[in-house]
VMD Tcl script that builds the backbone (N, CA, C; Angstrom):
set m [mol new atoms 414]
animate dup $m
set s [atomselect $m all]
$s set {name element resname resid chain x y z} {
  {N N UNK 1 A -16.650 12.443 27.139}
  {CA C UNK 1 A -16.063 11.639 28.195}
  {C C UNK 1 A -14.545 11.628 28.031}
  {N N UNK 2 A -13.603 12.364 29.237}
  {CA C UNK 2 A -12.387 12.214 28.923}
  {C C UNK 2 A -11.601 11.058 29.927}
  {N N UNK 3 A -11.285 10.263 29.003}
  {CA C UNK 3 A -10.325 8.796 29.449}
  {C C UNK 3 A -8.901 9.157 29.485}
  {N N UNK 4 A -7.965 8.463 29.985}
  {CA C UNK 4 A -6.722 8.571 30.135}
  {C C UNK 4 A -5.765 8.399 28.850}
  {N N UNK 5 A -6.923 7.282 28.388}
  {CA C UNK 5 A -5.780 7.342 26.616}
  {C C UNK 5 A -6.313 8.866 25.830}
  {N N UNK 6 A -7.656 9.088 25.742}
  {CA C UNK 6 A -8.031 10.207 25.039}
  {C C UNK 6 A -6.719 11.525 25.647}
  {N N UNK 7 A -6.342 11.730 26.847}
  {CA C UNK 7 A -5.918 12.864 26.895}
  {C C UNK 7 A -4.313 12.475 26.870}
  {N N UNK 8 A -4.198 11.325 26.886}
  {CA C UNK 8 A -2.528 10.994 26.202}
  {C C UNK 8 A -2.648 11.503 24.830}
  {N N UNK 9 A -4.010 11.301 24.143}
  {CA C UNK 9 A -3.462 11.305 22.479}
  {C C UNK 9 A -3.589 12.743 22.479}
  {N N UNK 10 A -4.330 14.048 23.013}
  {CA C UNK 10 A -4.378 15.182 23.252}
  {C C UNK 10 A -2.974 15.534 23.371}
  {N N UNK 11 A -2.156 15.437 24.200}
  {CA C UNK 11 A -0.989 15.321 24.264}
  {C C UNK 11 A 0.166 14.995 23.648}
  {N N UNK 12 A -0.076 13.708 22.669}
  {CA C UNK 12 A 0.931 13.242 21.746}
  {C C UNK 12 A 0.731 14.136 20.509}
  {N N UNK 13 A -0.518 14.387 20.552}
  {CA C UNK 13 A -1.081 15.313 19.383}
  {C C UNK 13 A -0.320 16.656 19.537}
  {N N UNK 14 A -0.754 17.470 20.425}
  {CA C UNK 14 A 0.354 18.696 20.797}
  {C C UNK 14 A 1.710 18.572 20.988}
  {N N UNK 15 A 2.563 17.676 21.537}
  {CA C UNK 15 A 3.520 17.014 21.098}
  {C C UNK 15 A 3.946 17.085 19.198}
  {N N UNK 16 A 3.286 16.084 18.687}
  {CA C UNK 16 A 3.418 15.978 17.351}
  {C C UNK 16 A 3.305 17.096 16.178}
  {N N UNK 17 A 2.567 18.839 16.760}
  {CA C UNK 17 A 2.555 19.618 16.280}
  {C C UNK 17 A 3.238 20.354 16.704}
  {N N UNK 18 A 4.111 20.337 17.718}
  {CA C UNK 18 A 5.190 21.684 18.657}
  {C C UNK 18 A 6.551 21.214 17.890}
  {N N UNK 19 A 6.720 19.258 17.854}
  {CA C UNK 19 A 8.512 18.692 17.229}
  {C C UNK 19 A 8.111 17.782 16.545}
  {N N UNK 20 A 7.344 18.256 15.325}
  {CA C UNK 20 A 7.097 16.683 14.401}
  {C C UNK 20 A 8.286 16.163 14.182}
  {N N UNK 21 A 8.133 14.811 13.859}
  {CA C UNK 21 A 9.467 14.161 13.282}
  {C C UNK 21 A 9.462 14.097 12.063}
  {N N UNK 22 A 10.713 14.020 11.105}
  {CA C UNK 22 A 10.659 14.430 10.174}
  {C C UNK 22 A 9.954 13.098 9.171}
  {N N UNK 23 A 9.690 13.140 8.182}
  {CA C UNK 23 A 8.845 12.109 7.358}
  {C C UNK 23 A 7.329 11.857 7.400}
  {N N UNK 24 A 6.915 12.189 8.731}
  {CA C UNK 24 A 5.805 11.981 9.146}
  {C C UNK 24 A 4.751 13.204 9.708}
  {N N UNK 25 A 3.732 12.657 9.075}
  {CA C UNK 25 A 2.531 14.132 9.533}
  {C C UNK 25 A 1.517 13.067 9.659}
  {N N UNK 26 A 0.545 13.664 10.766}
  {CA C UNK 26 A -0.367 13.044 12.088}
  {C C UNK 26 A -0.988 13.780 12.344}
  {N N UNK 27 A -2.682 13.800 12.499}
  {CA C UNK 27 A -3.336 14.472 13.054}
  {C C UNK 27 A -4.609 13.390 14.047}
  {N N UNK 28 A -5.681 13.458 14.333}
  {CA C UNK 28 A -6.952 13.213 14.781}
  {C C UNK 28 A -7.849 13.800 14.198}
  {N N UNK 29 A -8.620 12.998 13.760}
  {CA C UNK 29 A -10.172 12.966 12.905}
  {C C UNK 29 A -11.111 13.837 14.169}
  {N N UNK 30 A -11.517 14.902 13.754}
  {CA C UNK 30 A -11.984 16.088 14.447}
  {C C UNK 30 A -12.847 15.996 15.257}
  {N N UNK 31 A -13.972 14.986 14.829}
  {CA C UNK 31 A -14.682 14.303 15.592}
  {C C UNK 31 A -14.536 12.868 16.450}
  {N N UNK 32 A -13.171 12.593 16.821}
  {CA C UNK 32 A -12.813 11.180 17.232}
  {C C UNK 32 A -11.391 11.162 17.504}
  {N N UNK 33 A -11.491 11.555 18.457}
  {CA C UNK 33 A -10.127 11.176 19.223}
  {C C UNK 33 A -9.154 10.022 18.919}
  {N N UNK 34 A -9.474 8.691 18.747}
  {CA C UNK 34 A -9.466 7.684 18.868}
  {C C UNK 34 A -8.786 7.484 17.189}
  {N N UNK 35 A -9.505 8.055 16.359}
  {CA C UNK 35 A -9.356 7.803 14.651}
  {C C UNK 35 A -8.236 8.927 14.652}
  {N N UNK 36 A -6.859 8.812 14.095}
  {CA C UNK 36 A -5.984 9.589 13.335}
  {C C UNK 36 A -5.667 8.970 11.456}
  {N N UNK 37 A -5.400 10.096 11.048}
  {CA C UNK 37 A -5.078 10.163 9.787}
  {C C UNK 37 A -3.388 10.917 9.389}
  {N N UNK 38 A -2.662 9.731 8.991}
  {CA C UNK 38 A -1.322 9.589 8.812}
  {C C UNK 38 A -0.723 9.800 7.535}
  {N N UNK 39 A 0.266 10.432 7.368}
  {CA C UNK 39 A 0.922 10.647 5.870}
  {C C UNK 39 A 2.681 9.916 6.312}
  {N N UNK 40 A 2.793 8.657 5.629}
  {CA C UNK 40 A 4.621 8.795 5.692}
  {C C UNK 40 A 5.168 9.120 4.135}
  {N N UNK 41 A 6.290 9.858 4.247}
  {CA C UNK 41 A 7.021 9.914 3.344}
  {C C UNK 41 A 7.922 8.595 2.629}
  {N N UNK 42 A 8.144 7.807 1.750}
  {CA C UNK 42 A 9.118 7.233 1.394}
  {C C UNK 42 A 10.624 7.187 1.915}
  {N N UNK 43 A 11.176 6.676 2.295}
  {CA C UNK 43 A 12.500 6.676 3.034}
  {C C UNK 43 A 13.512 6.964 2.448}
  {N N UNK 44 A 14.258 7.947 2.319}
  {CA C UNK 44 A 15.196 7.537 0.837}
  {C C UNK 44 A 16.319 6.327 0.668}
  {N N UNK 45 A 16.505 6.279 -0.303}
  {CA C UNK 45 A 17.368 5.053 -0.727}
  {C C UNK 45 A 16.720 3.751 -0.509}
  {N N UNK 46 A 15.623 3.925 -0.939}
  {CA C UNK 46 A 14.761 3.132 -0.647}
  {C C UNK 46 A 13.799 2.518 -2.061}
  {N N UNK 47 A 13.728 1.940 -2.837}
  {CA C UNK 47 A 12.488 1.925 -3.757}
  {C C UNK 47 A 11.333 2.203 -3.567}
  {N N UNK 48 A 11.107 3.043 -2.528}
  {CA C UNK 48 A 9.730 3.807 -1.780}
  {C C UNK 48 A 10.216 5.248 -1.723}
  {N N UNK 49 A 11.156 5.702 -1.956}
  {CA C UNK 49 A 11.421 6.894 -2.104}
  {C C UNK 49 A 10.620 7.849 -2.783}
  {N N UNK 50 A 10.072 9.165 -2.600}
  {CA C UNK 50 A 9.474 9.986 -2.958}
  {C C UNK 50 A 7.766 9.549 -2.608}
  {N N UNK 51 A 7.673 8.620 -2.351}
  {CA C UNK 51 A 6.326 8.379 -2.628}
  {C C UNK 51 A 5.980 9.366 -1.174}
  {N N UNK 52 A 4.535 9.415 -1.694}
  {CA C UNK 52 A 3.583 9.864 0.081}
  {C C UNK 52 A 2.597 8.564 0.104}
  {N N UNK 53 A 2.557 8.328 1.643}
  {CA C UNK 53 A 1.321 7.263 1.984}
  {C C UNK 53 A 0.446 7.515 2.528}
  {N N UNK 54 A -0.422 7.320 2.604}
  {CA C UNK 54 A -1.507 7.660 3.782}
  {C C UNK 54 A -2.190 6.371 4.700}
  {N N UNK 55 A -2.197 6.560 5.479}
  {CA C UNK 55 A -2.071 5.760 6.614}
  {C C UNK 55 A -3.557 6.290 7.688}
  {N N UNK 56 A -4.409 4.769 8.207}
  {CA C UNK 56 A -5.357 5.208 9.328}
  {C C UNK 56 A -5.167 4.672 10.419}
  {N N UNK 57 A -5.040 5.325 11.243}
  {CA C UNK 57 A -4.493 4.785 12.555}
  {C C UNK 57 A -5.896 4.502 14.246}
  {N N UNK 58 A -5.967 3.588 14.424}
  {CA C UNK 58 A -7.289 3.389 15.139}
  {C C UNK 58 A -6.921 3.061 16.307}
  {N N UNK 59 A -6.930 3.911 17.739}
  {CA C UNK 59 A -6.133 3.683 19.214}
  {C C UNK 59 A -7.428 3.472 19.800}
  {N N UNK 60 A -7.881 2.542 21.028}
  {CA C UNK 60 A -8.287 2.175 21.533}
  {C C UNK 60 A -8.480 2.912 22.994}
  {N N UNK 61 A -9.420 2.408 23.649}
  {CA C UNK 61 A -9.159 2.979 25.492}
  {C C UNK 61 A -7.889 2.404 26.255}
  {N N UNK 62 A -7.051 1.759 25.420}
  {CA C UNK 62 A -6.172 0.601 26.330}
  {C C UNK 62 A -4.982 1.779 25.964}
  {N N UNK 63 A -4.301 2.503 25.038}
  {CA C UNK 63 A -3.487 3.390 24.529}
  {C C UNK 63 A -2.868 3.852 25.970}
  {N N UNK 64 A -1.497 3.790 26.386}
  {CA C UNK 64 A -0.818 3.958 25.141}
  {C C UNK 64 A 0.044 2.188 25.675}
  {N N UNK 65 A -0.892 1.308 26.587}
  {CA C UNK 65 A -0.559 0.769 26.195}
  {C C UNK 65 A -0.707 -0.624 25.531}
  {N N UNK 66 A -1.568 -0.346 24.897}
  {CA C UNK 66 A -1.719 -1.079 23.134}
  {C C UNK 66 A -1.686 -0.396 22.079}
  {N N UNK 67 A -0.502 -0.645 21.248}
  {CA C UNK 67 A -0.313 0.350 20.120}
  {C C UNK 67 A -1.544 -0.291 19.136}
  {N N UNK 68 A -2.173 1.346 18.434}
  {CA C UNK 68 A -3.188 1.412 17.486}
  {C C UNK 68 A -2.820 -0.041 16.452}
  {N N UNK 69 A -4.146 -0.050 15.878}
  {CA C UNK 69 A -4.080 -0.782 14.418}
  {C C UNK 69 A -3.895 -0.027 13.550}
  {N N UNK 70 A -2.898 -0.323 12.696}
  {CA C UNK 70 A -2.787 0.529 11.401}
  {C C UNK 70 A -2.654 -0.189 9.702}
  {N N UNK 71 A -2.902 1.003 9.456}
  {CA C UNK 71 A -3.630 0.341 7.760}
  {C C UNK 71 A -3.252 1.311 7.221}
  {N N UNK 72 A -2.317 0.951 5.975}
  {CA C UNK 72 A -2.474 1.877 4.997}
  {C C UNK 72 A -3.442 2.301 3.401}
  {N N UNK 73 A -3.884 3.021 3.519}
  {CA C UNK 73 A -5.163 3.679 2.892}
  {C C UNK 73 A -4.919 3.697 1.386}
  {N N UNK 74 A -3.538 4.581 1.266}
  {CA C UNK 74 A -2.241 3.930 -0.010}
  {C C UNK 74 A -2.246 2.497 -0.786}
  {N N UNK 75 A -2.405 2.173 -1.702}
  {CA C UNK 75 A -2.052 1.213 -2.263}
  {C C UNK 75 A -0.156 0.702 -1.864}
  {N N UNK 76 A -0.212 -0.457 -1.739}
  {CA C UNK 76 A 1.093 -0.700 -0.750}
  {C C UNK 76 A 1.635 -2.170 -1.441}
  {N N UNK 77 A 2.405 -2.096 -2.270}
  {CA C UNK 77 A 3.606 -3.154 -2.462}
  {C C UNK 77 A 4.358 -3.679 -1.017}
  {N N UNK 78 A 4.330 -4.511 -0.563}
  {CA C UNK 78 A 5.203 -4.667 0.584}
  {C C UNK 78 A 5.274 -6.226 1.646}
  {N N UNK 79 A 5.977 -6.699 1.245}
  {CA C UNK 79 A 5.957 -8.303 2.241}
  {C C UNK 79 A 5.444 -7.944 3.510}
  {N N UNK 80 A 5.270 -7.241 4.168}
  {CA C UNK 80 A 4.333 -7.035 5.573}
  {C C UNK 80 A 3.493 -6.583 5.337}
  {N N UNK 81 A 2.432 -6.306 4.348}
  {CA C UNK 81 A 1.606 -5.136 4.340}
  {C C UNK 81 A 0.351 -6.528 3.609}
  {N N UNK 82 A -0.570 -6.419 4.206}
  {CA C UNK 82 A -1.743 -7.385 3.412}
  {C C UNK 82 A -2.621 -6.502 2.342}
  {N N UNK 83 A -3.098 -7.173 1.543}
  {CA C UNK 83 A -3.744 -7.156 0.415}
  {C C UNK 83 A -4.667 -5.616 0.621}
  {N N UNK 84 A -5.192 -5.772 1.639}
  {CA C UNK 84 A -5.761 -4.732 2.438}
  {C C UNK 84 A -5.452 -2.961 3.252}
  {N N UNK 85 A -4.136 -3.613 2.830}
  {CA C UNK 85 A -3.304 -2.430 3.647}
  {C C UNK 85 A -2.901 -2.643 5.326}
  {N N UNK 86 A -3.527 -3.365 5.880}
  {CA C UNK 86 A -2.971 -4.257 7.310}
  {C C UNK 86 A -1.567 -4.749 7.269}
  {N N UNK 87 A -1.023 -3.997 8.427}
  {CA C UNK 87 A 0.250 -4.544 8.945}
  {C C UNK 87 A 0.099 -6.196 9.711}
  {N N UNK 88 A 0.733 -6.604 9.021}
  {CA C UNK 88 A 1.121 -7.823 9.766}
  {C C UNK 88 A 1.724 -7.095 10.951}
  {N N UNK 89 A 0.372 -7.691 11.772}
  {CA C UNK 89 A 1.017 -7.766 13.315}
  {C C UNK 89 A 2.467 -7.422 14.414}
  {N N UNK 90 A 2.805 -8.750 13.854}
  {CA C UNK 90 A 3.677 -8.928 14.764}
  {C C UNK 90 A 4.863 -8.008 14.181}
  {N N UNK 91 A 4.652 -7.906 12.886}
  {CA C UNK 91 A 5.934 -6.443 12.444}
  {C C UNK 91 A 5.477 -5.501 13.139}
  {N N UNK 92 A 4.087 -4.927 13.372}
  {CA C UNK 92 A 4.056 -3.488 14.509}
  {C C UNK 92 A 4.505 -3.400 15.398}
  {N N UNK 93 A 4.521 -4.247 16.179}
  {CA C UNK 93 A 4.658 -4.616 17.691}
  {C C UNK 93 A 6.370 -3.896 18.072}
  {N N UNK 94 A 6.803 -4.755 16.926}
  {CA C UNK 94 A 8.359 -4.143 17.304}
  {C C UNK 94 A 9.187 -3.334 16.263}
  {N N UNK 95 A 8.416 -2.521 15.414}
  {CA C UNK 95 A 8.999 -1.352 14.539}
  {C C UNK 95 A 8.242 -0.623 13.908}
  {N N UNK 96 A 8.893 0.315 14.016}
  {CA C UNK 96 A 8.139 1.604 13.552}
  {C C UNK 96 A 7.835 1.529 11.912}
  {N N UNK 97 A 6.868 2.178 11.330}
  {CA C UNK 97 A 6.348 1.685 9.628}
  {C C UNK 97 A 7.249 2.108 9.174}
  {N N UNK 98 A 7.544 3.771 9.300}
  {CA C UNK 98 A 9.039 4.414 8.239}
  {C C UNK 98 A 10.432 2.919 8.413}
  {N N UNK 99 A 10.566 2.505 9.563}
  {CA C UNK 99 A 11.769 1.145 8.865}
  {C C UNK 99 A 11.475 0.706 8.368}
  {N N UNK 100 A 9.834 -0.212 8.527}
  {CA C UNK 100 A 9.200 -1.387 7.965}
  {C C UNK 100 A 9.676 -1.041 6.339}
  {N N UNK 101 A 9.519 0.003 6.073}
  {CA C UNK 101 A 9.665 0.721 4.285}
  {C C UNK 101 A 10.897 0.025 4.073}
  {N N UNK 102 A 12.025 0.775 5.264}
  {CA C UNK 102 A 13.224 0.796 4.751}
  {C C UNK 102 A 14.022 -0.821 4.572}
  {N N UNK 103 A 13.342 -1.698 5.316}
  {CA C UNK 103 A 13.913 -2.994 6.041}
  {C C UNK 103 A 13.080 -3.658 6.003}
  {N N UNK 104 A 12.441 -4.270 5.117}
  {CA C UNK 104 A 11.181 -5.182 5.262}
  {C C UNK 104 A 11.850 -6.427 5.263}
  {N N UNK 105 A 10.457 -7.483 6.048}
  {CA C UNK 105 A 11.273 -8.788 6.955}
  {C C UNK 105 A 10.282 -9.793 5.646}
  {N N UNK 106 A 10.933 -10.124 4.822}
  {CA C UNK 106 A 10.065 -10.961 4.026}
  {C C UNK 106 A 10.040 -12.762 4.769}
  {N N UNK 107 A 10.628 -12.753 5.842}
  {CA C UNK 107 A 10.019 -14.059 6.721}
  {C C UNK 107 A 8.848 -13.991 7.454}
  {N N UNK 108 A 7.943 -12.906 7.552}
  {CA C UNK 108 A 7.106 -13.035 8.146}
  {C C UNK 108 A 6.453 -11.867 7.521}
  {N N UNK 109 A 5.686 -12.844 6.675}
  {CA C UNK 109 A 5.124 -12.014 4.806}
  {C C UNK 109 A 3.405 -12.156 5.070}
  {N N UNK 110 A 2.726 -10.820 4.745}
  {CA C UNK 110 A 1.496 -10.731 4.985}
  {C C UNK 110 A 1.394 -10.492 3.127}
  {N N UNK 111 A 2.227 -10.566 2.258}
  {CA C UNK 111 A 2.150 -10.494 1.275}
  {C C UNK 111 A 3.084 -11.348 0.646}
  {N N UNK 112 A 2.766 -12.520 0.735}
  {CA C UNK 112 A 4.051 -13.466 -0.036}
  {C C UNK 112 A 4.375 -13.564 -1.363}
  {N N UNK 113 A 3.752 -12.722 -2.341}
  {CA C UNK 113 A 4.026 -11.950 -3.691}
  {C C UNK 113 A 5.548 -10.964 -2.928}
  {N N UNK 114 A 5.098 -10.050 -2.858}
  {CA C UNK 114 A 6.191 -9.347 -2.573}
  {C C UNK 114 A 7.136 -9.790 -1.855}
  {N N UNK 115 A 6.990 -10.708 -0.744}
  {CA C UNK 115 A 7.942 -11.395 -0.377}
  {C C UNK 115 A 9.195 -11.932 -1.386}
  {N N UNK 116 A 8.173 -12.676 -1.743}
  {CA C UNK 116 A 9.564 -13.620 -2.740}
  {C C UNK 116 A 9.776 -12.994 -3.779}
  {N N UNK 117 A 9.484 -11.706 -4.570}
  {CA C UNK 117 A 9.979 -10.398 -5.317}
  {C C UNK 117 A 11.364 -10.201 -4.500}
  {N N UNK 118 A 11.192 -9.711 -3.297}
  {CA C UNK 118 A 12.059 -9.048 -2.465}
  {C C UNK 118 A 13.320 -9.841 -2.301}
  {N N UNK 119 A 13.000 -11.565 -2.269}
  {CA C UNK 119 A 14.136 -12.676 -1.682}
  {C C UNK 119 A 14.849 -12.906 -2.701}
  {N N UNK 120 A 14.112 -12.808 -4.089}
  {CA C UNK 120 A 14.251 -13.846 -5.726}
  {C C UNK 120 A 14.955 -12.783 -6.814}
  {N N UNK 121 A 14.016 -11.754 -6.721}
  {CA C UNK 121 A 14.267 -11.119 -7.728}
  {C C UNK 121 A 13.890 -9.083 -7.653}
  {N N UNK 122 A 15.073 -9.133 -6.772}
  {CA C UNK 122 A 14.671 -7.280 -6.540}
  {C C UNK 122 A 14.431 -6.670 -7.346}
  {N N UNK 123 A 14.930 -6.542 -9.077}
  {CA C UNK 123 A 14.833 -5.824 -10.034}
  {C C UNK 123 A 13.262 -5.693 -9.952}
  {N N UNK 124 A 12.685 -6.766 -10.202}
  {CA C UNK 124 A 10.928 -6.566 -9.869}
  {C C UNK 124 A 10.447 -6.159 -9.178}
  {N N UNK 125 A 10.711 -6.649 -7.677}
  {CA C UNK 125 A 10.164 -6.066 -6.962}
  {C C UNK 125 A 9.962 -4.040 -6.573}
  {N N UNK 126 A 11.727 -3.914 -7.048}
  {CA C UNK 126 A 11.817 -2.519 -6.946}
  {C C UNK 126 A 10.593 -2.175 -8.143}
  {N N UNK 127 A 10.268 -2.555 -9.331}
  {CA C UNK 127 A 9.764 -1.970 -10.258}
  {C C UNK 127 A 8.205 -1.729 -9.954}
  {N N UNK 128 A 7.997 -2.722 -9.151}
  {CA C UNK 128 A 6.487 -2.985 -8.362}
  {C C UNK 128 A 5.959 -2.157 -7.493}
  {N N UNK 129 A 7.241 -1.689 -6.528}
  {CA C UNK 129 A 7.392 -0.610 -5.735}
  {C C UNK 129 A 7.083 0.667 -6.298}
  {N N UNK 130 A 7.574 0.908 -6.851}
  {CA C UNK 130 A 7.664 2.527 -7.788}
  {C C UNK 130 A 6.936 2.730 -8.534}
  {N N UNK 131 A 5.771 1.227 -9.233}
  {CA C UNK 131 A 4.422 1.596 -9.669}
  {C C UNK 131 A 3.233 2.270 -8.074}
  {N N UNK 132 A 3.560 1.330 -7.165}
  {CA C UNK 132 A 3.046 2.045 -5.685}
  {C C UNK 132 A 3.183 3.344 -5.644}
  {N N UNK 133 A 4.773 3.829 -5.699}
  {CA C UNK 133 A 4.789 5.145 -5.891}
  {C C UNK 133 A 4.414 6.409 -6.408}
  {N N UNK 134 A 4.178 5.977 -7.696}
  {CA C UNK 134 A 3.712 6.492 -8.434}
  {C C UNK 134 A 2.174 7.397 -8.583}
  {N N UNK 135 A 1.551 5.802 -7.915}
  {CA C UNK 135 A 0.063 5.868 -7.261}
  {C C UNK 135 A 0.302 7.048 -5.774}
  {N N UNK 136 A 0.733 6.880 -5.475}
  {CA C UNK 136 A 0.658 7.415 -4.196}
  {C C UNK 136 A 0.929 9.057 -4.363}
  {N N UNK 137 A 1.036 9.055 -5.859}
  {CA C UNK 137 A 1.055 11.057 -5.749}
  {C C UNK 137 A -0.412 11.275 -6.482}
  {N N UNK 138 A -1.235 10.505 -6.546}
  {CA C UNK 138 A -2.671 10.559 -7.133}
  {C C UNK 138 A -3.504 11.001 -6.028}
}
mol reanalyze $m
mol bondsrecalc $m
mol representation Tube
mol addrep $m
């Protein structure tokens, strides 16, 4: 059955393999339109630097306009990022994940560990980060 979001993501998909952007690789789960599987790079200058993430991205019939739910699959240090790998919300809505890395909003903390790492005491938090990292080449 082809829907209007299915052949947008057909599209963003061919799109995304003709001018990827740089940091990021994207595909669709072969059997499911709907399910993509995401890799971001670490941002540099970042205490996420070098790492790789992996990321699942779940778009709906409403696409493109309701942006997917996304989760990272990665183990994830991060004041927006829940225990789970769930983006706090309302950080998706209005930024893209590669900033979320670079610029995280520890006022509106889906991880209030890392939050107050991030507000109190960066030396930790960076160190917390880069155990993430670390993980993330496993």
């Amino acid at each position: 059955m082809s829907t209007e979001a299915r052949r947008r993501l057909m599209r963003d998909f061919k799109r995304l393999q003709n001018d990827p952007p740089g940091g990021i690789s994207g595909a669709p789960c072969p059997d499911n339109i709907l399910l993509w599987n995401a890799v971001i790079f670490g941002p540099a200058d970042t205490p996420f630097e070098d790492g790789t993430f992996k990321l699942a991205l779940q778009f709906d019939e409403n696409y493109p306009n309701k942006p997917p739910s996304v989760k990272f699959i990665s183990k994830m240090f991060h004041p927006n990022v829940y225990a789970n790998g769930e983006l706090c919300l309302d950080i998706l809505q209005n930024r893209c994940i590669q900033s979320l890395l670079h610029d995280p909003n520890p006022n509106s903390p889906a991880n209030a560990e890392a939050a107050n790492l991030f507000r109190e005491n960066r030396k930790e938090y960076n160190r917390r980060v880069k155990e993430v990292v670390e993980h993330s080449w496993e």
